[in-house]
N, C-alpha and C positions, 0 to 999 in steps of 0.2 A: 596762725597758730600751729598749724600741721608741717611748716619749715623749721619754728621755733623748736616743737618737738621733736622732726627728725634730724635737728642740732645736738638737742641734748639723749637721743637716744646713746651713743654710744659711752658717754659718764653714766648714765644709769646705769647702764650693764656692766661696765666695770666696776663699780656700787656694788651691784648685785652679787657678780661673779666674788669680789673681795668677803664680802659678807658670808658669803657662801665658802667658802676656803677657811675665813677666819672659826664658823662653826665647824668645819668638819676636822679642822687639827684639833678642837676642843673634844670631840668625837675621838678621835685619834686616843688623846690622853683617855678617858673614860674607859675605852675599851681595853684598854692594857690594862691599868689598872685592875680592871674587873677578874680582866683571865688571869691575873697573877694570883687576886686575891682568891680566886675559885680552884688555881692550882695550889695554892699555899694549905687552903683547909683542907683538900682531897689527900694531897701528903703529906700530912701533919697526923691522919685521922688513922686511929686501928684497925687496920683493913688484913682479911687475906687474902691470897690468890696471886696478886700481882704485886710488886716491888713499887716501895714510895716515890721514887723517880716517875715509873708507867703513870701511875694515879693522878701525880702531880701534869705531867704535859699532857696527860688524856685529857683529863678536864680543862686544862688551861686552852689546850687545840679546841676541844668539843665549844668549848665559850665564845674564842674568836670566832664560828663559824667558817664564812669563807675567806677573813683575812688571814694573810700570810705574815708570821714571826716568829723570831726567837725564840726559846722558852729554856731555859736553865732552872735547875730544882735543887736543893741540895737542904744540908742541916746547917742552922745557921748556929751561932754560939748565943747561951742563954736558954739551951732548950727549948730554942723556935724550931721552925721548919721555915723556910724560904722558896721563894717564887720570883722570879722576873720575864718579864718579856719584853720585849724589844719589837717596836713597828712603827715601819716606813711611812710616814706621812702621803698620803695621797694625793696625785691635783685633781681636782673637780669632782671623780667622785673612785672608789675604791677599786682595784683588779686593772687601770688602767697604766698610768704613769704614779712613781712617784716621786716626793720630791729627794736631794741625799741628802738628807738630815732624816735623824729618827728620835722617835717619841720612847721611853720606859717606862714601865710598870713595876713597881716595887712592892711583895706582899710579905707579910709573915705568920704564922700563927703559931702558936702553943705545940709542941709535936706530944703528944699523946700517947706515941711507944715509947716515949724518954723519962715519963714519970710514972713515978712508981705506983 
């Protein structure tokens, strides 16, 4: 039984590993997402002090924490406000490698200095 097993040890682990990879691109997408949509509301919102742009990749950076990406803010037409971010898929787990292909995040919200 204990040769049987260290047969099929190494299909397990690449099972696992696979598994493991396939949730954290799903990971990947979620968090973009998030930081777009947390920068979309932050720029969009009637703030003073700082410029809807700062507001927008403050929050969008502050959200991703330690991952690293993209972040583009702008007005979108229809009197939204717009957010995207852009980030690198990682292998096995984030700050290490990643892969070249990348994941986006698309948000928008209502812009709030735009109406009356």
């Amino acid at each position: 039984m204990a040769v049987e097993f260290l047969g099929m040890l190494p299909l397990i682990a690449a099972v696992c590993v696979l598994l493991w990879q396939s949730a954290l691109l799903g990971y990947t997408y979620i968090r973009a997402g998030n930081a777009a949509d947390e920068g979309a509301r932050q720029g969009a919102a009637d703030a003073y002090g700082q410029s809807p742009q700062e507001r927008c990749a403050s929050a969008a950076r502050e959200d991703l924490g330690s991952w690293n990406g993209d972040i583009d803010c702008g007005p979108a037409s229809g009197g939204m406000y717009a957010a995207d971010v852009t980030l690198k898929v990682p292998v096995l787990f984030p700050g290490f490698v990643d892969f070249p292909f990348e994941v986006e995040g698309h948000a928008a919200a209502v812009d709030e200095r735009a109406t009356p």
